[in-house]
C-alpha positions as CSV (number, residue, x, y, z in Angstrom):
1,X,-92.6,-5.9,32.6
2,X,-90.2,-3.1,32.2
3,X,-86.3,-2.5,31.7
4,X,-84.6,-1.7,35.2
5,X,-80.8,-0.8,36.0
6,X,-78.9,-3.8,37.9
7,X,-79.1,-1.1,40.8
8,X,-82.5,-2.3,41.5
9,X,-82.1,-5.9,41.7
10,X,-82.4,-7.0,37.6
11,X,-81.0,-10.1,36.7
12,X,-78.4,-10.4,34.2
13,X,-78.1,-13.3,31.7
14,X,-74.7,-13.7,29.5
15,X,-74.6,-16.0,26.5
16,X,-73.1,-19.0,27.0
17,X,-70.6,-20.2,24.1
18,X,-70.3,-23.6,25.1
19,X,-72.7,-25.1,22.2
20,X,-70.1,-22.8,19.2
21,X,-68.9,-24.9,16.9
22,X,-65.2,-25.1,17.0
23,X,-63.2,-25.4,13.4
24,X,-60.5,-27.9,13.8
25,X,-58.3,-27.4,10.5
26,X,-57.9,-30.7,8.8
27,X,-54.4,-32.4,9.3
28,X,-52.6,-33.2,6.0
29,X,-49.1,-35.1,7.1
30,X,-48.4,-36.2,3.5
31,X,-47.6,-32.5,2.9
32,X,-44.7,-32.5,5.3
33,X,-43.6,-35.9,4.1
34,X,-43.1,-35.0,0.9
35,X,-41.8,-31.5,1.6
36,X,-39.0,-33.2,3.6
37,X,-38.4,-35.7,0.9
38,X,-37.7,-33.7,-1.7
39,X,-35.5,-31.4,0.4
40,X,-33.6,-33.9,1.3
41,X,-33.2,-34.9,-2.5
42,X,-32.3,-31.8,-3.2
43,X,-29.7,-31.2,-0.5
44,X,-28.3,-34.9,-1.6
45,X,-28.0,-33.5,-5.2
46,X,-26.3,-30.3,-3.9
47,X,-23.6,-31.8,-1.9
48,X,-22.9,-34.8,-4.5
49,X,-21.9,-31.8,-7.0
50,X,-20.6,-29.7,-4.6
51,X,-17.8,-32.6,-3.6
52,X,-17.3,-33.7,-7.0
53,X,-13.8,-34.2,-7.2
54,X,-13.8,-34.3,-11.7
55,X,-15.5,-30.7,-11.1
56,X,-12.9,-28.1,-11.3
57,X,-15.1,-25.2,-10.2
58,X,-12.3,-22.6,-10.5
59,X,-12.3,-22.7,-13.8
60,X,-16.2,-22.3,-14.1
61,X,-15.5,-19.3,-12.2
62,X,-12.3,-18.4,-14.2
63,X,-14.4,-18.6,-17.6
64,X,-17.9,-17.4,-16.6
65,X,-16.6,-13.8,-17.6
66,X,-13.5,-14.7,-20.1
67,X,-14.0,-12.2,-23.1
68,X,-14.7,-14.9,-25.5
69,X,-17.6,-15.9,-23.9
70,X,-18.8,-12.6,-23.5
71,X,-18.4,-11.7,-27.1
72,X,-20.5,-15.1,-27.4
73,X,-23.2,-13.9,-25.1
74,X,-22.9,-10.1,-27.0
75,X,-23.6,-12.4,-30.6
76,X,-26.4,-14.6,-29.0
77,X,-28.7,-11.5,-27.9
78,X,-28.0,-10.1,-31.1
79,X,-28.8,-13.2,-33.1
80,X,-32.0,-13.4,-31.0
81,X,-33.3,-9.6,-31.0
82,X,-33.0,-9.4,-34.6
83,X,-34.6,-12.9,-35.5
84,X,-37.6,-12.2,-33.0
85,X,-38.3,-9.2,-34.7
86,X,-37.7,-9.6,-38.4
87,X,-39.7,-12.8,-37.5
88,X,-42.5,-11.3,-36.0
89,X,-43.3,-8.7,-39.1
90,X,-42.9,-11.4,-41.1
91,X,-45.6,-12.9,-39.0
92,X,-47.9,-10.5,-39.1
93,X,-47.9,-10.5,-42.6
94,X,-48.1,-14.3,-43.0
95,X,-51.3,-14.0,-40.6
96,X,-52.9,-11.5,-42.3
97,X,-52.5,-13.9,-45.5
98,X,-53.8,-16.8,-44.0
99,X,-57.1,-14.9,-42.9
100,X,-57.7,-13.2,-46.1
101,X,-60.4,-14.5,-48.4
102,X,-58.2,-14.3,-51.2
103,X,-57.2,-17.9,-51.9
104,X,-54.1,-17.8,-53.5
105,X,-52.5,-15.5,-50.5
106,X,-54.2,-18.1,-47.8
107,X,-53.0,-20.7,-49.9
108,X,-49.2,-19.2,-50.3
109,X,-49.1,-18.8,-46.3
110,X,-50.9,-22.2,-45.6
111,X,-47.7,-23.8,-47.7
112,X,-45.3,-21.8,-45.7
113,X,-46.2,-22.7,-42.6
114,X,-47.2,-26.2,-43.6
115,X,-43.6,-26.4,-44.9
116,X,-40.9,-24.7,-42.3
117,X,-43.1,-26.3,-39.4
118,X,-42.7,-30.1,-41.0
119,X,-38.9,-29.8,-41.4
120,X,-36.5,-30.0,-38.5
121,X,-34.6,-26.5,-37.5
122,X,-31.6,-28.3,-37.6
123,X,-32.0,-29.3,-40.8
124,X,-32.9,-25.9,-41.9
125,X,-30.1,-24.3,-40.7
126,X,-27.3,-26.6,-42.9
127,X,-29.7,-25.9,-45.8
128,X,-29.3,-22.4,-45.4
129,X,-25.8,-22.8,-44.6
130,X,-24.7,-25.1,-47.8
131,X,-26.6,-23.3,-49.6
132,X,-23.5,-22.5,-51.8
133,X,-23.3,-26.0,-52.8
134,X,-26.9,-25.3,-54.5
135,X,-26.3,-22.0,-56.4
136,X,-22.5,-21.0,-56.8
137,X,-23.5,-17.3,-57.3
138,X,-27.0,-15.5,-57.1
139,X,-27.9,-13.6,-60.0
140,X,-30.6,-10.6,-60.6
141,X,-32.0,-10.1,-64.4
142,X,-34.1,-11.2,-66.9
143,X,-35.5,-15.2,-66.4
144,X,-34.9,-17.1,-69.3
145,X,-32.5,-14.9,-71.4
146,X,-28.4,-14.4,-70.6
147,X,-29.0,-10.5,-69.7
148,X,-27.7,-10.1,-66.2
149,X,-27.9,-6.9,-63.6
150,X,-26.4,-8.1,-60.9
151,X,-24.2,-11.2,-59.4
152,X,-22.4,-12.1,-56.2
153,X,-21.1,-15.2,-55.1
154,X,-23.2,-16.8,-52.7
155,X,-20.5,-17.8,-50.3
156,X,-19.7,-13.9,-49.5
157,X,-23.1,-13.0,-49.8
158,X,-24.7,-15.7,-47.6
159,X,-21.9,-16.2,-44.7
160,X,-22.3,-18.4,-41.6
161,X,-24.0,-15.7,-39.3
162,X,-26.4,-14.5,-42.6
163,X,-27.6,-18.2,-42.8
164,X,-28.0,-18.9,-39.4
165,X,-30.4,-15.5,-39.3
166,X,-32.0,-16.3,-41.8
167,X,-32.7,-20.4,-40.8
168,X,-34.1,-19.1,-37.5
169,X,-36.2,-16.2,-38.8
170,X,-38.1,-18.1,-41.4
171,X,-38.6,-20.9,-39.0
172,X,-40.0,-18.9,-36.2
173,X,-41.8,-17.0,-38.1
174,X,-44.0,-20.2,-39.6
175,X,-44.9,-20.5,-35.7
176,X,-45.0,-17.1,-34.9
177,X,-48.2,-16.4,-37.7
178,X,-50.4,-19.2,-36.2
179,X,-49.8,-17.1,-32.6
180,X,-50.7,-13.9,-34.3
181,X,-53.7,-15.5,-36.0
182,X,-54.9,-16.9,-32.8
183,X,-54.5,-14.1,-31.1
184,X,-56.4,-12.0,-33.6
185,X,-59.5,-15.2,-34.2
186,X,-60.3,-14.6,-30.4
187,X,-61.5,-11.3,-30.8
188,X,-65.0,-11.0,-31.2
189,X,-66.1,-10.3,-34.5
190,X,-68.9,-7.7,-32.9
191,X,-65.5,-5.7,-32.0
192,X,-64.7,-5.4,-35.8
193,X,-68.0,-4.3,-36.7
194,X,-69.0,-1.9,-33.9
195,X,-65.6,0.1,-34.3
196,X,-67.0,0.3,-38.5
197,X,-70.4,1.3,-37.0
198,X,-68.7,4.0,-35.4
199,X,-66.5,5.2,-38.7
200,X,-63.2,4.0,-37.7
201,X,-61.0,2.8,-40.7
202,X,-59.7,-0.4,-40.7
203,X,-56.5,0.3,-39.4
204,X,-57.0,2.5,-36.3
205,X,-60.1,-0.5,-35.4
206,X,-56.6,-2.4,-36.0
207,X,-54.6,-0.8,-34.1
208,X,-56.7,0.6,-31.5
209,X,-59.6,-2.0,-31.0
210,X,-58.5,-5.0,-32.3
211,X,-54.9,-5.9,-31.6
212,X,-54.9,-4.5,-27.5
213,X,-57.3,-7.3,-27.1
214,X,-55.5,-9.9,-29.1
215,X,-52.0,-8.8,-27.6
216,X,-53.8,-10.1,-24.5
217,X,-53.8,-14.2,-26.4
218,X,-50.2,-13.0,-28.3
219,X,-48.3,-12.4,-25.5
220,X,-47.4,-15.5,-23.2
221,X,-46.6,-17.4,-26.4
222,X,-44.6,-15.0,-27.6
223,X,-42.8,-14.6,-24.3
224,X,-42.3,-18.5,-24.7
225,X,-41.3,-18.3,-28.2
226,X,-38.5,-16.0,-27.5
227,X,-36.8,-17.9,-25.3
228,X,-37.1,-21.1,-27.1
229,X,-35.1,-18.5,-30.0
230,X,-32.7,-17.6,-27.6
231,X,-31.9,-21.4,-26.3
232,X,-31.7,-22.3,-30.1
233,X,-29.2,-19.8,-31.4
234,X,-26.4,-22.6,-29.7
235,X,-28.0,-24.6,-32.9
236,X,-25.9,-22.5,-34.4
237,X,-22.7,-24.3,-33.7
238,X,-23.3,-26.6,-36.8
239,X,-22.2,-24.0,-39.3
240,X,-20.0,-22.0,-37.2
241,X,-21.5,-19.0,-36.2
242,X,-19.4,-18.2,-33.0
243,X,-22.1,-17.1,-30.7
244,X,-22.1,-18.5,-26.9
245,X,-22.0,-22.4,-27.2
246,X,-20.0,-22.3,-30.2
247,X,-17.3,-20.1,-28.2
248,X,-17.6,-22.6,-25.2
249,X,-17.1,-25.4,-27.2
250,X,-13.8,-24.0,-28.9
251,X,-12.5,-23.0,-25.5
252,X,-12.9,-26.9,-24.4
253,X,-11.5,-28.4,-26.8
254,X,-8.1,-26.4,-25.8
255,X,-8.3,-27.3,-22.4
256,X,-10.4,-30.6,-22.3
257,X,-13.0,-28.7,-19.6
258,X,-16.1,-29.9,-21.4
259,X,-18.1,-29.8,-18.1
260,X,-17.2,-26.9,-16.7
261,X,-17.8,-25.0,-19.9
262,X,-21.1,-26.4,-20.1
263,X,-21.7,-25.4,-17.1
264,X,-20.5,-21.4,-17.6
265,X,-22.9,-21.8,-21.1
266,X,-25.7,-23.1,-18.3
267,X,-25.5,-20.3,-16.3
268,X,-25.9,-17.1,-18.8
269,X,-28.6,-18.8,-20.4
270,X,-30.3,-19.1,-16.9
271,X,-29.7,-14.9,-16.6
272,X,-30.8,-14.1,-20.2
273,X,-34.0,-16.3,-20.0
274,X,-34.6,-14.9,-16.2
275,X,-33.7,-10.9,-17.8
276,X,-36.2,-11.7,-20.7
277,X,-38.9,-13.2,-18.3
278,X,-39.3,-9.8,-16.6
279,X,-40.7,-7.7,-19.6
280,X,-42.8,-10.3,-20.7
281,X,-44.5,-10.7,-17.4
282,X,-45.3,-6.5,-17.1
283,X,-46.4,-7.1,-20.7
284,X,-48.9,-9.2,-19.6
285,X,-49.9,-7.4,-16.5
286,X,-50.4,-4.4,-19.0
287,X,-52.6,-5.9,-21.7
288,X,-54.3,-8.0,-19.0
289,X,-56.3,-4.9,-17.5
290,X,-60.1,-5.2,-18.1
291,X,-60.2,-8.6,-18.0
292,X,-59.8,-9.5,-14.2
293,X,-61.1,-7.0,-11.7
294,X,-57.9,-7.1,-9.6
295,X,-54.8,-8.1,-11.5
296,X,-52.1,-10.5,-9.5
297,X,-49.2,-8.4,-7.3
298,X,-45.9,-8.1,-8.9
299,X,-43.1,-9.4,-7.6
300,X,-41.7,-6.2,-5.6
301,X,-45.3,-5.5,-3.9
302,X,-45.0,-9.1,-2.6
303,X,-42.1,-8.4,-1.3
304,X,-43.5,-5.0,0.0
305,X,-46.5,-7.0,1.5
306,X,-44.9,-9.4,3.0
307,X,-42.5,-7.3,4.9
308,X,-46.0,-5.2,6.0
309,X,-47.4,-8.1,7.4
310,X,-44.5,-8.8,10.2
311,X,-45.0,-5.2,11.3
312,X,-46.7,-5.5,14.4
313,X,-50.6,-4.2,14.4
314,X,-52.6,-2.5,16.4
315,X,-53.8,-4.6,19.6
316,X,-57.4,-5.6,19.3
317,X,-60.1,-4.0,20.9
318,X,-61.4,-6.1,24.4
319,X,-63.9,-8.8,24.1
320,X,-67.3,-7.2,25.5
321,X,-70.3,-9.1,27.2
322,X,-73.5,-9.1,25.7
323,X,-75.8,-8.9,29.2
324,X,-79.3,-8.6,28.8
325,X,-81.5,-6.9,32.1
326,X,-85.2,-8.4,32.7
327,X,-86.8,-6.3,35.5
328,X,-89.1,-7.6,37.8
C-alpha cells in the first residue's frame, strides 16, 4: 500500500467530532439572586438618606472644608505620625527585651505589655491627663533627701495634647512589641546562624538578613495598627485635645448639626485611612518579593489590563481539516 495524491483516485477520511465532549458550565442562579438583593438594599439605603428630610446636606458640604476642621484634620495626622513612630522604637526595644535571656529585662517588658494591654485606652488617656491631680509638680534630684535640681509644675509641663501623646504611644507601643517579636520569631533561626557563619556582626545579620524577612510578618499589622491609631486620636476629645472630632463636636454644639458633623468627621477619616492604605500595600508588595513567584498586580496595572483586554485582537487563524490519503 502506498501514499497517492487525491489526483489518482485516494480516498479521504476527516475526523468526525461528533463523539467530543462538550463542557456545559454549571448554572449557579443563587449568584444573581443574591447580587440583585443586595443591590437593591443598597439602592434602598441610598435613596432613604438621600431624601432624608432632618439631613441638611448643605451644611455637610459647607463644613467639610471650614478651617476648623481642617486645623483638626492638620492635629490628627500629627498626633498619629508622631505616636506611630515614637511607638514603634519604643517597640523595638520592648521586643528586643522580651527575647533576651536576661530575665529581669524579659521580665520588665513582659509587665509592660501585660499592663497597658489589660487596661482600657480610655482609661489611659484621663490617667495621663489628670495626672496633675497625682503629683502637683515633677521634681528631678536626689531620692530620699530635700536637695532638688529641677521642678515644674505638672499642669504646664504635661498639657492636654502632651498627655494624649503620651496615652496613645505607651499603649500602642505594648501591642506594637508583640508584632515586632512575631515578626522577628518567624525567621528561621538557620538565618541567624548562617549570616554568623559567614562573619557578619550581629547588626548588619539584623539589619540586612533578619529584619527584610520579618518586615514581611510586621507589615500588615502594622498597616492595621496605624489606622486603628488614627481612628483613636478622636479618643482624644475626653481631655480636650482639639484634634478632628473634638473640633466637630464644638462646631455642633453652636449650631445643633450633630449629624451632619458626624458625618464631615466620617468622611476625612474615610480619605486618611484610604491615603494611608496605599503605602502600606507597596510596602507589602516590596518586602513580599521572594516569597511568591509572581506577586499580585497593583491597582493601576489592573486598570492598565483591563483596558488591554477590550482592545480588539488579532482574528484567529482558520480552522484546518485533518484528511488522511489511503492509496489503493
Amino acid at each position: 500500500m502506498s501514499a497517492q495524491t487525491p489526483a489518482s483516485g485516494a480516498q479521504a477520511f476527516e475526523f468526525s467530532t461528533e463523539d467530543d465532549i462538550v463542557a456545559v458550565p454549571l448554572r449557579r442562579p443563587w449568584r444573581w439572586v443574591s447580587a440583585i438583593l443586595v443591590l437593591l438594599l443598597l439602592s434602598w439605603f441610598i435613596v432613604t438618606v438621600a431624601t432624608n428630610p432632618n439631613l441638611d446636606f448643605a451644611a455637610v458640604g459647607e463644613f467639610l472644608f471650614d478651617p476648623r476642621i481642617l486645623s483638626g484634620v492638620g492635629l490628627t495626622i500629627l498626633i498619629t505620625v508622631v505616636s506611630m513612630v515614637v511607638s514603634t522604637l519604643l517597640a523595638v526595644v520592648i521586643a528586643a527585651m522580651r527575647l533576651s535571656s536576661n530575665p529581669v529585662l524579659s521580665s520588665v517588658s513582659w509587665f509592660y505589655v501585660w499592663a497597658f494591654r489589660g487596661t482600657p485606652q480610655l482609661v489611659q488617656i484621663v490617667l495621663w491627663g489628670y495626672l496633675g491631680l497625682l503629683f502637683d509638680k515633677l521634681r528631678l534630684g536626689i531620692p530620699l533627701t530635700d536637695i532638688e535640681f529641677w521642678s515644674i509644675d505638672t499642669n504646664t509641663l504635661i498639657t492636654p495634647l502632651v498627655a494624649g501623646l503620651l496615652a496613645l504611644t505607651l499603649n500602642q507601643a505594648a501591642y506594637s512589641s508583640e508584632i515586632v517579636r512575631a515578626g522577628m520569631m518567624s525567621v528561621d533561626e538557620g538565618q541567624r546562624e548562617a549570616a554568623f557563619s559567614l562573619g557578619m556582626s550581629p547588626i548588619y545579620t539584623f539589619r540586612r538578613v533578619l529584619l527584610p524577612q520579618a518586615m514581611r510578618v510586621i507589615i500588615p499589622p502594622m498597616g492595621n495598627e496605624l489606622i486603628s491609631m488614627l481612628k483613636n486620636t478622636s479618643l482624644l476629645s475626653v481631655i480636650a485635645v482639639m484634634e478632628l472630632y473634638t473640633q466637630a463636636q464644638v462646631i455642633s454644639s453652636s449650631n445643633l448639626k450633630q449629624v451632619e458633623l458626624l458625618i464631615v468627621v466620617s468622611a476625612w477619616y474615610l480619605f486618611l485611612t484610604s491615603v494611608l492604605s496605599v503605602p502600606q500595600y507597596y510596602l507589602e508588595r516590596r518586602f513580599g518579593r521572594g516569597t511568591t513567584r509572581n506577586l499580585p498586580p497593583t491597582p493601576f496595572q489592573r486598570i492598565k489590563a483591563a483596558l488591554n483586554s477590550r482592545k480588539p485582537g488579532p482574528e484567529p487563524a482558520p480552522a484546518t481539516t485533518v484528511t488522511t490519503v489511503i492509496g489503493e
